[in-house]
C-alpha positions in Angstrom: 0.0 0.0 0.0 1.4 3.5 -1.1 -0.1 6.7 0.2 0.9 10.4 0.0 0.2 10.9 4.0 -1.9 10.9 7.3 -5.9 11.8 7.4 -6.0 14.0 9.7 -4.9 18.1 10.8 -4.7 20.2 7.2 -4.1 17.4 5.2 -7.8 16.4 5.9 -9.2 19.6 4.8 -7.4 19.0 2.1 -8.5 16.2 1.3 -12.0 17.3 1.6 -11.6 20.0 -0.7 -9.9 17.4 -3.2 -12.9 15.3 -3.5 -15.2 18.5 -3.4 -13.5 18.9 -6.8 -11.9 22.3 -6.3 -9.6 23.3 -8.2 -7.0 24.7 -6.5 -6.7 21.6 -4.4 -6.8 19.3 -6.8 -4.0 20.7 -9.0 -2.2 20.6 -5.6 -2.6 16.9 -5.0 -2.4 16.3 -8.7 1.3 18.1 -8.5 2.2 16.0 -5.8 1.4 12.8 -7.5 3.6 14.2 -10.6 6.6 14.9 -8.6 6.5 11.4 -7.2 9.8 9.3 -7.6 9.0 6.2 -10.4 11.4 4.0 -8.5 8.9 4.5 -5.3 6.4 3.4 -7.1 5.6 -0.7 -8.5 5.6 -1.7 -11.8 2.3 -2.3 -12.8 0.7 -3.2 -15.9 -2.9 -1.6 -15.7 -4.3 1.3 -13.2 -8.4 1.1 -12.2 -9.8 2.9 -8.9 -12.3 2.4 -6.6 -15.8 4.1 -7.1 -17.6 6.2 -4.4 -20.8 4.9 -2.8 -23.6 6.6 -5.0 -21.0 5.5 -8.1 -22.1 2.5 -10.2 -19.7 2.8 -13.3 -16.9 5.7 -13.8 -17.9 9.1 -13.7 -15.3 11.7 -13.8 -13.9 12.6 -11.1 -10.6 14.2 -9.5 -9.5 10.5 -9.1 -9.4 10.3 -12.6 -6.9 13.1 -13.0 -5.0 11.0 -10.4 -5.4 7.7 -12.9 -4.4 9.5 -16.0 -0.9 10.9 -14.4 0.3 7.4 -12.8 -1.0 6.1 -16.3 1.9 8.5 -17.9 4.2 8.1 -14.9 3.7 4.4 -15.0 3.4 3.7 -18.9 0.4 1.5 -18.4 -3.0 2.2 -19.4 -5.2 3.5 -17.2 -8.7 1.1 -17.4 -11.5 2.2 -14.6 -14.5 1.0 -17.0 -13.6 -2.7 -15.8 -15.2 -2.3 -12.9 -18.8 -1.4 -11.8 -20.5 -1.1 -8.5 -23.6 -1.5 -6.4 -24.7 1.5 -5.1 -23.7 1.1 -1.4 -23.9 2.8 1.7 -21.4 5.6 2.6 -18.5 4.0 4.8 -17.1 7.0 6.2 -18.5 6.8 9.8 -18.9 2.7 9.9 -16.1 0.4 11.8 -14.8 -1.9 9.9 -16.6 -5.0 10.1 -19.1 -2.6 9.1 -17.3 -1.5 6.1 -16.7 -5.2 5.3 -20.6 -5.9 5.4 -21.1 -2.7 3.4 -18.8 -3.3 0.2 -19.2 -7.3 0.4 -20.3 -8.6 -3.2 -20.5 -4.9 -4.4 -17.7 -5.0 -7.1 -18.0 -6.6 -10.7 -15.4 -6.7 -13.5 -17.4 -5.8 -17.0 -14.5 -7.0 -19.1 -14.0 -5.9 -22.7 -10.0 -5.7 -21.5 -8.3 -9.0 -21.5 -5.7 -8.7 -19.0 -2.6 -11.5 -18.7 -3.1 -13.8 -16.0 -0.2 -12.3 -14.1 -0.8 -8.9 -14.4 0.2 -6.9 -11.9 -2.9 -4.1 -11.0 -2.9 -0.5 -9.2 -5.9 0.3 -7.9 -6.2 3.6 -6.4 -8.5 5.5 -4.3 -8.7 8.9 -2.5 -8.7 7.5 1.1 -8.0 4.0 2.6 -9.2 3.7 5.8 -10.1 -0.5 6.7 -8.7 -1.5 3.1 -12.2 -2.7 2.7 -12.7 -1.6 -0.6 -9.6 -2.9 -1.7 -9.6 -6.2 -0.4 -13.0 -6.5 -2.3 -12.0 -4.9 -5.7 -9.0 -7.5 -5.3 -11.2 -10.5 -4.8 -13.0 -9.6 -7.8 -10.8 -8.8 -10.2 -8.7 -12.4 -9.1 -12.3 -14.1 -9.3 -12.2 -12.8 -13.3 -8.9 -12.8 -14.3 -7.4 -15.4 -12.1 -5.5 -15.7 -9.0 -2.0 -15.1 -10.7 -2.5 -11.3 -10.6 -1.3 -8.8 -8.3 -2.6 -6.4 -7.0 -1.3 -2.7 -5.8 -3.0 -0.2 -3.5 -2.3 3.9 -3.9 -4.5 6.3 -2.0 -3.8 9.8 -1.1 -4.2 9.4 2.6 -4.5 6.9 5.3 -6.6 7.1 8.1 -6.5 6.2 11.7 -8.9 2.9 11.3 -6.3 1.4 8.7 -2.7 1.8 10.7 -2.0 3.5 14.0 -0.3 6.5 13.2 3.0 5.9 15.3 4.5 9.6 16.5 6.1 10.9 13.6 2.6 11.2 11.5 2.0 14.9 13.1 5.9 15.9 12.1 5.4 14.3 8.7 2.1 15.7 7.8 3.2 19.1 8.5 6.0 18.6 6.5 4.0 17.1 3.7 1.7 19.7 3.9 4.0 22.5 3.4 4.9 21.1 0.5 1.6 20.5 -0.8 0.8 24.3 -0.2 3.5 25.1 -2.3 2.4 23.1 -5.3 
């Protein structure tokens, strides 16, 4: 799992203003994402991302923009339209067995890509909080394309549910977010 930093302080109201679609935040985020080392990053062969809870198919969205520039970084194609959704509850305030009920049996590959039986996946997503979402877009895209894949996890931010945050989180947001500010 690779993630830009912590959910919480600033960063979270940046965050919030990222999925809000404004603009000014989301150039910030998407400059972040540019100025990422490739060697940080795995070698993948496709990108998709996770859909929001009212989503059913790809809509545009800011996590797009984040899709198309790892696409370029990454040199492999950036396919969301392989996956489609139940509408589901939102998971923001749920625990995460919760989350886990929520998202179960909510994913579904459409196809109309055939992907190599070990092809290696990113799936990204603003926020991974239980890894929820992940864990069930992973189960169904192994379930289509076969258990040889793997599969790569890129969010933006982490929250407390999915890691505790050890003691360098506050010193490393700050830090991160200075440098956000000045993208």
């Amino acid at each position: 799992m690779i993630f830009l930093a912590y959910y919480k302080d600033e960063i979270k109201s940046e965050l919030i203003k990222f999925k809000q679609d404004e603009n000014h935040a989301v150039t910030r985020w998407l400059t972040m994402i540019a100025k990422l080392d490739i060697a940080s990053l795995p070698k993948v062969d496709y990108i998709v991302r996770a859909l929001g809870s009212k989503e059913i198919k790809v809509k545009s969205s800011p996590i797009d923009k984040i899709g198309i520039i790892l696409s370029n970084k990454l040199k492999a194609p950036y396919i969301p339209q392989i996956l489609e959704k139940k509408e589901t509850r939102q998971l923001k305030f749920l625990n995460r067995q919760e989350r886990m009920i929520a998202i179960k049996n909510s994913y579904k590959c459409v196809g109309g890509v055939p992907l190599d039986k070990h092809a290696s996946i990113l799936v990204i997503d603003d926020v991974i909080t239980t890894g929820a979402t992940g864990n069930e877009i992973s189960k169904v895209l192994k379930e289509t394309y076969g258990s040889g894949i793997n599969i790569y996890y890129f969010a933006l931010v982490q929250t407390p549910l999915s890691t505790d945050y050890g003691n360098d989180a506050q010193q490393y947001n700050h830090k991160f977010y200075k440098q956000l500010m000045q993208a």
